[in-house]
KEFITI-203403 format. One record per residue (C-alpha): chain; x, y, z. Coordinates in steps of 0.1 Angstrom, whole numbers. Each point is the difference from the previous one (the first is absolute). Example, Ala and Ser with C-alpha at 12.3 -4.5 7.8 and 13.67 -1.06 7.14 Angstrom:
BEGIN
<kette = A&px = 123&py = -45&pz = 78>
<kette = A&px = 14&py = 34&pz = -7>
REM end
This chain:
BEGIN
<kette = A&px = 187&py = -733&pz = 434>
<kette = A&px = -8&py = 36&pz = 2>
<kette = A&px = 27&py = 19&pz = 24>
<kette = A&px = -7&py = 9&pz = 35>
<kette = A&px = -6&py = 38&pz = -7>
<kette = A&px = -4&py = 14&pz = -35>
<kette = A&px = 32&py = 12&pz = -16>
<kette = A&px = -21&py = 30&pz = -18>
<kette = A&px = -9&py = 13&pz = 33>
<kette = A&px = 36&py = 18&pz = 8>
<kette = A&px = -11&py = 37&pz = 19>
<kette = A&px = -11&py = 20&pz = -27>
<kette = A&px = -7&py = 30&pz = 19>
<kette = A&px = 39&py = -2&pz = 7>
<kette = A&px = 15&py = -13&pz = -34>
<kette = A&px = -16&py = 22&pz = -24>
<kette = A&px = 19&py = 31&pz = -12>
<kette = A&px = -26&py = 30&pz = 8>
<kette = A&px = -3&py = -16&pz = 39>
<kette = A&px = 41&py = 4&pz = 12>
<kette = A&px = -2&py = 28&pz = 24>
<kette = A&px = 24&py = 29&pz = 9>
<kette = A&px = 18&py = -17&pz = 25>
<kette = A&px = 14&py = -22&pz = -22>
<kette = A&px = 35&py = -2&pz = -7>
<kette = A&px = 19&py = 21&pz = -28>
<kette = A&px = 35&py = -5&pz = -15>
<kette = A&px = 17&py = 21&pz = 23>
<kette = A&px = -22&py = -8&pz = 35>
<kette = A&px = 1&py = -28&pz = 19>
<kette = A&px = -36&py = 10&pz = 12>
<kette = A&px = -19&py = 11&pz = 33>
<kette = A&px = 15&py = 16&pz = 29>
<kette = A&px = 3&py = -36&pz = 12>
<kette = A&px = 28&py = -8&pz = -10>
<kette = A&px = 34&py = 2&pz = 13>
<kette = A&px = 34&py = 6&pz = -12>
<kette = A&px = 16&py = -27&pz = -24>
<kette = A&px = 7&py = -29&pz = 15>
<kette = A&px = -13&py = 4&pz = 38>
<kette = A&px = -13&py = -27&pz = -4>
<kette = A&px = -38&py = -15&pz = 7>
<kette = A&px = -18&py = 15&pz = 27>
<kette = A&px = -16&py = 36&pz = -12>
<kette = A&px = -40&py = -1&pz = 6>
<kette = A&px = -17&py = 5&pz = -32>
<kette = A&px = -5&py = -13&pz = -38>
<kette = A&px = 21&py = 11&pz = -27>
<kette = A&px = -11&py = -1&pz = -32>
<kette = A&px = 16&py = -4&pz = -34>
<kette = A&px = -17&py = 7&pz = -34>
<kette = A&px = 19&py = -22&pz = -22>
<kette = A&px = -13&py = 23&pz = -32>
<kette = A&px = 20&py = 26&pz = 18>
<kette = A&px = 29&py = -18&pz = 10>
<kette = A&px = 22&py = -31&pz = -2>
<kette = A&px = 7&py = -32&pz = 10>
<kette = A&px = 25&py = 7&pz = 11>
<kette = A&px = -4&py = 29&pz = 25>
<kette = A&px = -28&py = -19&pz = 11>
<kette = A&px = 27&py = -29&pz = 8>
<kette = A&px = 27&py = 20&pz = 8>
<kette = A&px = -25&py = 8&pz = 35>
<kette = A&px = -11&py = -29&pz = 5>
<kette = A&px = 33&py = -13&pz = -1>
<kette = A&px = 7&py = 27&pz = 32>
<kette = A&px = -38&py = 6&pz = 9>
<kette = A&px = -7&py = 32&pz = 20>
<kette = A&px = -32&py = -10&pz = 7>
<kette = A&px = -25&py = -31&pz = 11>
<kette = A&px = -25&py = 0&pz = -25>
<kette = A&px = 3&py = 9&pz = -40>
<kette = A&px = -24&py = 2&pz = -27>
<kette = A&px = 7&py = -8&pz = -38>
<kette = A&px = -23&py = 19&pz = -28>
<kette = A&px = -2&py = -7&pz = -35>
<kette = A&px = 28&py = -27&pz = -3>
<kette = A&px = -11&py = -9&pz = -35>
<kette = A&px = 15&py = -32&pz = -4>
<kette = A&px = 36&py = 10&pz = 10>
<kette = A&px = 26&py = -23&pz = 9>
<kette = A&px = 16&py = -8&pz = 37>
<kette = A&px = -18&py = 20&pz = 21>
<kette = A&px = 6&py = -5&pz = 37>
<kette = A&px = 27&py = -24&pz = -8>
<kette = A&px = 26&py = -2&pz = 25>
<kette = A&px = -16&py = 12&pz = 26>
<kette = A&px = 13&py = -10&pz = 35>
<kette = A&px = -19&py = 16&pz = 31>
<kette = A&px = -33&py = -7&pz = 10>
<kette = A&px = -25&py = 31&pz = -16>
<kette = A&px = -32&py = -6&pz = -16>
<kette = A&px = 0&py = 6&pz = -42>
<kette = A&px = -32&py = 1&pz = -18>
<kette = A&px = 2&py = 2&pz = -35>
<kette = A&px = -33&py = 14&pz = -18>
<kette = A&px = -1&py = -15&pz = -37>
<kette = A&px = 19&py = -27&pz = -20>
<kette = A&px = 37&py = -8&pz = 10>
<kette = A&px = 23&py = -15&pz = -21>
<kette = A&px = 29&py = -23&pz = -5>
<kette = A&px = 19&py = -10&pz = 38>
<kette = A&px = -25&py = 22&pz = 18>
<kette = A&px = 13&py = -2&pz = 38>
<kette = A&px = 26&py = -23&pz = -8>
<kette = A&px = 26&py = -9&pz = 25>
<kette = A&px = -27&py = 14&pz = 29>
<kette = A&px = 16&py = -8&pz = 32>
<kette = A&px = -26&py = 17&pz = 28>
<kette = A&px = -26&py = 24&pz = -16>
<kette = A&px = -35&py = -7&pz = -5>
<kette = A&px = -7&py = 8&pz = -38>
<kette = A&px = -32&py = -3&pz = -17>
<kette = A&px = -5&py = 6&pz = -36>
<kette = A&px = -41&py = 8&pz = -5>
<kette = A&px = 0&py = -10&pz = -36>
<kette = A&px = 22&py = -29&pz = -18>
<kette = A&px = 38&py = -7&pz = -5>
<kette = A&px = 26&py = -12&pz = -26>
<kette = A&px = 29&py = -23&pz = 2>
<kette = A&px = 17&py = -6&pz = 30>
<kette = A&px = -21&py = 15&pz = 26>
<kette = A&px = 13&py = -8&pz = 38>
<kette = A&px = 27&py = -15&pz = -19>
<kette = A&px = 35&py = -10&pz = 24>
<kette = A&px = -26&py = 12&pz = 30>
<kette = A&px = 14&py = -2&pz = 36>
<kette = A&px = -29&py = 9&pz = 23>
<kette = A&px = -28&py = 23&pz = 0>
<kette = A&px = -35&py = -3&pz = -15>
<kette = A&px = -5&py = 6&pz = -36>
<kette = A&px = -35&py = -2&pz = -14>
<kette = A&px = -15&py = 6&pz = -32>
<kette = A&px = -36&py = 8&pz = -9>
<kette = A&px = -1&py = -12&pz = -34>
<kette = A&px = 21&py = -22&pz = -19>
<kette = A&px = 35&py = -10&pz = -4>
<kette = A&px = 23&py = -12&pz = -30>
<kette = A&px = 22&py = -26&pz = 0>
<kette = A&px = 29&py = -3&pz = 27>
<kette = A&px = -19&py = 12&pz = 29>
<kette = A&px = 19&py = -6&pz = 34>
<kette = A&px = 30&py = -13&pz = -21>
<kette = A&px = 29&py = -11&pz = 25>
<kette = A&px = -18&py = 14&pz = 30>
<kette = A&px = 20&py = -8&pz = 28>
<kette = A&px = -31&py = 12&pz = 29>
<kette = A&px = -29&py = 24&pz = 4>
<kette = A&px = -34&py = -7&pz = -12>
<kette = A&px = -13&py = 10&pz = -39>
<kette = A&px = -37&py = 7&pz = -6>
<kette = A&px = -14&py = -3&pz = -34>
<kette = A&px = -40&py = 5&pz = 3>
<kette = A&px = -3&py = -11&pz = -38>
<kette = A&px = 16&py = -22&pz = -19>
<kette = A&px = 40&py = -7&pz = -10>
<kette = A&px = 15&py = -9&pz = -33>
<kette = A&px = 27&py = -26&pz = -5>
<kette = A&px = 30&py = -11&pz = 21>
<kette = A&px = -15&py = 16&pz = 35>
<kette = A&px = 18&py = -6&pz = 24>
<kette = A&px = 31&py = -11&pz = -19>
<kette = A&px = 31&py = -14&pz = 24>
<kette = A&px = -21&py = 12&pz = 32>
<kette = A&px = 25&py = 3&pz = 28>
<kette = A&px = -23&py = 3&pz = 30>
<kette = A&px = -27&py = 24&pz = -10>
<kette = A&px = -39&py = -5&pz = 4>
<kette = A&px = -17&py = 10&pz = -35>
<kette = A&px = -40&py = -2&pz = 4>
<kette = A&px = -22&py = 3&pz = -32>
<kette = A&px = -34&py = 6&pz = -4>
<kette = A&px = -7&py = -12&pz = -33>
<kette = A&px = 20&py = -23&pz = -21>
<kette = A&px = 39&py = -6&pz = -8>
<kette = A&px = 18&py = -5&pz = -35>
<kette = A&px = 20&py = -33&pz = -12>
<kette = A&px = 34&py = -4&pz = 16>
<kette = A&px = -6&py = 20&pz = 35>
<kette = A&px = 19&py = -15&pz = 33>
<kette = A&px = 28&py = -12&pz = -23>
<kette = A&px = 28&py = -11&pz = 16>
<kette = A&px = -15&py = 17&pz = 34>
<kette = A&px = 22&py = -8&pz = 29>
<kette = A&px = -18&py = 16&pz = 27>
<kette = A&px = -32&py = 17&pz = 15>
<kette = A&px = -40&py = -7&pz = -9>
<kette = A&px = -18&py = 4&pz = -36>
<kette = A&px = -35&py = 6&pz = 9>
<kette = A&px = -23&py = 4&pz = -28>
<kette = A&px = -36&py = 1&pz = 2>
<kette = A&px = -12&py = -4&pz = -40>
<kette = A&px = 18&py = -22&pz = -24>
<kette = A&px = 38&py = -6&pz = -12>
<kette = A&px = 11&py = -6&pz = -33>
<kette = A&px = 22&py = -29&pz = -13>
<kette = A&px = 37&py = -8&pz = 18>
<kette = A&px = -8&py = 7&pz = 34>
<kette = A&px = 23&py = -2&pz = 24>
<kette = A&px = 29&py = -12&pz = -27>
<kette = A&px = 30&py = -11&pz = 20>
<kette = A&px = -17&py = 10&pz = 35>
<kette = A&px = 25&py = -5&pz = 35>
<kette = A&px = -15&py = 8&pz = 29>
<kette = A&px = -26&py = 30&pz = -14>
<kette = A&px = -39&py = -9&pz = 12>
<kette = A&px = -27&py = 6&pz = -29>
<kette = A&px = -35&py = 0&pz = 9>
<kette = A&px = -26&py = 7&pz = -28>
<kette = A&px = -39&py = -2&pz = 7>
<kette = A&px = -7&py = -6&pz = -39>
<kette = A&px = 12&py = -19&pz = -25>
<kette = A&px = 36&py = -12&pz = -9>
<kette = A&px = 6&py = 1&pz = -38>
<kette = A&px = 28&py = -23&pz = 5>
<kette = A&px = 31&py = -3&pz = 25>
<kette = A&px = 33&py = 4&pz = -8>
<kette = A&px = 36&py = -18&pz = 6>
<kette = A&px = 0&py = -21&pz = 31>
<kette = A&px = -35&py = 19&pz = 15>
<kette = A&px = -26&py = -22&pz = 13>
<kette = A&px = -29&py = 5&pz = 23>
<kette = A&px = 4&py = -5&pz = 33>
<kette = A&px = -23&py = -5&pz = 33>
<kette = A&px = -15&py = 30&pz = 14>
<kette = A&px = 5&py = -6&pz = 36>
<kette = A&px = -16&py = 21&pz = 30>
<kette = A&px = 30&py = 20&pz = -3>
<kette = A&px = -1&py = 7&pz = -29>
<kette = A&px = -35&py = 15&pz = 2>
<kette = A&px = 6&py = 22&pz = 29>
<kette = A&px = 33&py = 9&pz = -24>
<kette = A&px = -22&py = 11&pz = -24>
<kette = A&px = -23&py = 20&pz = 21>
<kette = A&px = 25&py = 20&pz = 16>
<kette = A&px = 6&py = 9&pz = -37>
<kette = A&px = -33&py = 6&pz = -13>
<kette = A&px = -9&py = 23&pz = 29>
<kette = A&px = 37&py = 21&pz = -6>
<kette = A&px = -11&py = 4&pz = -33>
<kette = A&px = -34&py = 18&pz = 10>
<kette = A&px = -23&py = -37&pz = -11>
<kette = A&px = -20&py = -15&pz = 21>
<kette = A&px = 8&py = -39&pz = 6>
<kette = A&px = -33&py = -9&pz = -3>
<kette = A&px = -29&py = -11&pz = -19>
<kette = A&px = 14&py = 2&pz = -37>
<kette = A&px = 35&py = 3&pz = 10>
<kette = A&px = 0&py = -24&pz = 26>
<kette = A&px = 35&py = -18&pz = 10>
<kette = A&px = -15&py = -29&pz = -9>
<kette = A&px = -11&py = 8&pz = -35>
<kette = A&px = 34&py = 2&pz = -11>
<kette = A&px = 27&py = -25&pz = -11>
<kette = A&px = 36&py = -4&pz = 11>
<kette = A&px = 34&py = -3&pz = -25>
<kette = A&px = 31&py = -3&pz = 7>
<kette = A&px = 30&py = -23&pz = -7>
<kette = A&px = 5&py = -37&pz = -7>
<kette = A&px = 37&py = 7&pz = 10>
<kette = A&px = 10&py = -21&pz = -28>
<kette = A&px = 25&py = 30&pz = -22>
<kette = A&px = 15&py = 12&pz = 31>
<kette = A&px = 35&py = -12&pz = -14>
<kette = A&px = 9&py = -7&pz = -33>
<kette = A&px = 0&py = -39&pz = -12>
<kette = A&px = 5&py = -17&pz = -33>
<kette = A&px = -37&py = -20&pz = -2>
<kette = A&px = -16&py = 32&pz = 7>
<kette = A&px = 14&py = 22&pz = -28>
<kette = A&px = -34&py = -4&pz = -25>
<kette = A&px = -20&py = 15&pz = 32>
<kette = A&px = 21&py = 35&pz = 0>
REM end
């Protein structure tokens, strides 16, 4: 199933190199007048920008970490690894261009958006906030996410959502073999296709996919979507910017979960792990 937005569509007036304007950040500024002292924390009025051709990842961090300001920008990030991760206060990141591996991991109150796609381990040990991704994501998306809500507008490689602790993961497109293993808690929602393994060794995680199922996993079985569980998934669709309707309809989807039956280890179930 083709994704929810197209991945190749990521800002281009704000990615490319000839487009970053003056105000952006340097390796010795911390950018416009905006911004405070060092860690003030949130609350300046303004958007501070950082031009990650200009700078590091670690500056850039090493703010957000104590942010002076409510609102930042990220140029040119080329594909570099842990940006925004760690961050704990509730600012607004957008990210203009490719992210890669652990992108906003460990998030626990901003509102990140990447407008391109992601490696490894975006989201990944999440607490709260909103993380959302224009394009697509690699494998381990929303791994061990313990809350918040993840956003993925295209599609997600293998093992998404990976020992899910409480976090909502909605995808637009498909999901790889092996995602929702071992998820103990919060609500898979995928609105394409998943791959082989689903929901391996599922506790008490909630999968809904509106396509196909390549095959389900350890213990994973499909369960009765009950009224609940449709206005459950509408709340979701809608926080994740879909419309519970028509195509995406509650009731177009399917509901997975547990058959409780690896909970505890026993004997004359040891060929099933």
């Amino acid at each position: 199933m083709a994704p929810l937005s197209d991945p190749a569509t990521v800002d281009p007036a704000t990615v490319g190199p000839a487009t970053v304007g003056p105000a952006t950040v340097g390796p010795a500024t911390v950018g416009p007048a905006t911004v405070g002292p060092a860690g003030s924390g949130a609350g300046a009025v303004g958007t501070v920008t950082f031009d990650l051709a200009a700078t590091t990842v670690r500056a850039l961090n090493s703010e957000l970490h104590a942010p002076s300001a409510t609102s930042y920008e990220v140029l040119r990030p080329q594909g570099a690894h842990a940006i925004a991760a760690g961050v704990h206060a509730p600012v607004t990141i957008d990210i203009r261009g490719h992210a890669g591996y652990y992108c906003a991991g460990m998030n626990d109150g901003a509102m990140i958006t990447v407008h391109g796609s992601v490696g490894t381990g975006v989201a990944e040990n999440m607490m709260s906030g909103v993380v959302r991704v224009r394009g697509d994501a690699s494998q381990s998306a929303g791994a061990t996410g313990h809350g918040g809500l993840l956003v993925i507008e295209g599609s997600a490689s293998m093992r998404c959502g990976i020992s899910m602790k409480g976090i909502d993961i909605v995808v637009g497109g498909d999901i790889g073999p092996m995602s929702a293993f071992m998820a103990q808690a919060g609500r898979l929602v995928v609105c394409g296709d998943a791959g082989d393994g689903l929901g391996d060794s599922i506790y008490e995680a909630r999968i809904y996919v509106r396509g196909a199922a390549g095959g389900l996993g350890a213990d994973c079985v499909e369960k009765e979507l009950r009224p609940e569980h449709l206005v459950e998934l509408a709340e979701l669709l809608t926080a994740a910017g879909i419309e519970p309707a028509g195509e995406y309809a509650p009731e177009r989807f399917r509901r997975y979960g547990s058959a409780r039956g690896l909970y505890h280890f026993a004997t004359h179930n040891s060929t099933a792990y």
